[in-house]
Residue, then its C-alpha position, 0 to 999 in steps of 0.5 A: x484542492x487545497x493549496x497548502x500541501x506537504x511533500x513526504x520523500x523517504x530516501x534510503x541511500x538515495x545520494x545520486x538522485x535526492x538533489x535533483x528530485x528535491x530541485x525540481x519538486x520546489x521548482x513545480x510547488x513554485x509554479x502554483x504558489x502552494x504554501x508548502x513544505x518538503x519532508x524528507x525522511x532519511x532512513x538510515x541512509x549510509x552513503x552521502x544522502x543525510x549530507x545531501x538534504x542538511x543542504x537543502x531548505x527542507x523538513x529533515x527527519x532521521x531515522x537510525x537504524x534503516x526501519x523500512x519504506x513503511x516507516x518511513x512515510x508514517x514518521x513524515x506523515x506525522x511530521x507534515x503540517x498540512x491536510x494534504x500530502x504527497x507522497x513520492x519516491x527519492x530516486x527520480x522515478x516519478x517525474x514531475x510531469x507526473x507530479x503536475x497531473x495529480x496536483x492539477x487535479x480538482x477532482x474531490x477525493x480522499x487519495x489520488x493516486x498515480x498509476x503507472x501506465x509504463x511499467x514493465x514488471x520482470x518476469x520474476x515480479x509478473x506472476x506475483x503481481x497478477x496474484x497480488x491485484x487479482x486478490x486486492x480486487x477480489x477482497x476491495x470489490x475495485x478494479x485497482x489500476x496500481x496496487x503499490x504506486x509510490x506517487x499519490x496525493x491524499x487528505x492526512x487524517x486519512x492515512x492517520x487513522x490506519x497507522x495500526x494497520x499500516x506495515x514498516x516496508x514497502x506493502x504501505x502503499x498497497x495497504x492504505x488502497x486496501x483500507x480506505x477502498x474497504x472503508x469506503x474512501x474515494x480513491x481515485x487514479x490518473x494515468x503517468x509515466x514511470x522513469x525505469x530505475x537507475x539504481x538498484x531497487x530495494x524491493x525483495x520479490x518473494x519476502x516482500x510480497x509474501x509480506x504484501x499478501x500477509x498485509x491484504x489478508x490481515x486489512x481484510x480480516x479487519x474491514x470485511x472478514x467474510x471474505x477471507x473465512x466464507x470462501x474457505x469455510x466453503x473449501x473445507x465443506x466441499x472437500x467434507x462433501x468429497x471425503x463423504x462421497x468417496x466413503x459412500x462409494x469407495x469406503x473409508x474417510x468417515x472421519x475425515x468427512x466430519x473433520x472437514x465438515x466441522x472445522x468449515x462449521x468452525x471457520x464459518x462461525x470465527x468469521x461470523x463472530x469476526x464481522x459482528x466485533x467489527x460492526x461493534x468497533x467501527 
């Protein structure tokens, strides 16, 4: 792995944590003698977190008002000086232990990411998540072991060129998995602990995934759309077949047959006329 390497934290009113998350991240870089730099973005932070890093020797950049988790890597990304980056969390959930494992890795890849083998979703957060990953699965072909782990190394130019793609909030993370595994980008996972937060989260549960799902459908309208507009063209022609046969049967529904056998026409073709353009464009 490269030895230069830039660490990105977004902090949002991190101020009984930023210190230390930063103290012990220098002391780890210490430990390889990386030539490095530490990015930390404060995203519009209100409490005492911007006074904390004007402290610190870091790379500042402000951003005002709060813009969102997205935003904020993407300004540290395009901040960082060196190819390789990290990413991780300003509230001391991942540890450096964590941090080491990734670093140490010598394995070629585009992204490295940290699964988290402790977590405990609540049971608000389980439902959605087995959908989420179920559905990332399904349209990436990939068994992803962490959707959304905010702890991951990867090559800069990478994460770049999906800028356009790439949402202010906290679906980034999932996102760029979804991206580079659909563009064919070696992404590769290293099992680590998880500190269970001590402040209160920022993620919403139902907006945020809801937001997620909208981000997996739209990267998978971009990269592979047959796979969105193929299987509900085949829903819509079987309820065709089913209005058809229950007129056959029962009468009525003639209508409703052709409607549904013509809009599953219609899908299927936007999705046809979709993948041939993205051929075009890539």
């Amino acid at each position: 792995m490269d030895k230069n390497i830039s660490v990105v934290i977004p902090a949002y009113n991190e101020e009984k944590t930023i210190s230390k998350v930063i103290s012990d991240i220098k002391a780890l870089l210490g430990q390889y003698g990386f030539e490095s730099e530490i990015v930390v973005v404060d995203d519009g932070s209100t409490d005492d977190t911007s006074r904390i890093i004007k402290k610190l020797d870091v790379v500042i950049v402000t951003i005002s008002p709060n813009r969102g988790y997205g935003r904020a890597i993407k300004r540290g990304i395009e901040k960082a000086r060196y190819e390789m980056v990290m990413i991780t969390d300003g509230d001391g959930t991942y540890t450096t232990e964590s941090m080491k494992e990734l670093l140490e890795s010598r394995l070629d890849y585009d992204m490295l990411v940290g699964a988290r083998r402790n977590i405990d979703p609540s049971l608000i957060k389980k439902p959605a998540k087995w959908f989420v990953n179920k559905l990332a699965g399904y349209i990436t072909g990939v068994k992803i072991p962490d959707l959304n782990s905010g702890l991951r190394i990867f090559k800069r130019e990478k994460a770049v060129r999906f800028f356009k793609l790439l949402p202010d909030g906290f679906s980034l993370t999932s996102t760029l998995t979804i991206a580079m595994l659909n563009d064919g980008d070696k992404v590769q996972y290293a099992e680590i602990e998880y500190r269970k937060r001590k402040t209160k989260s920022k993620f919403h549960p139902i907006s945020d995934t809801i937001n997620l799902i909208s981000f997996i459908f739209q990267t998978t309208i971009y990269f592979n759309p047959l796979k969105v507009f193929v299987p509900l063209s085949i829903v819509l022609f079987i309820f065709g077949i089913s209005a058809l046969l229950y007129r056959i049967f029962y009468g009525g529904f003639g209508v409703v047959s052709v409607i549904f056998f013509l809009a599953a026409l219609q899908i299927l073709s936007i999705g046809l006329i979709a993948d041939l353009i993205g051929k075009q464009l890539k």
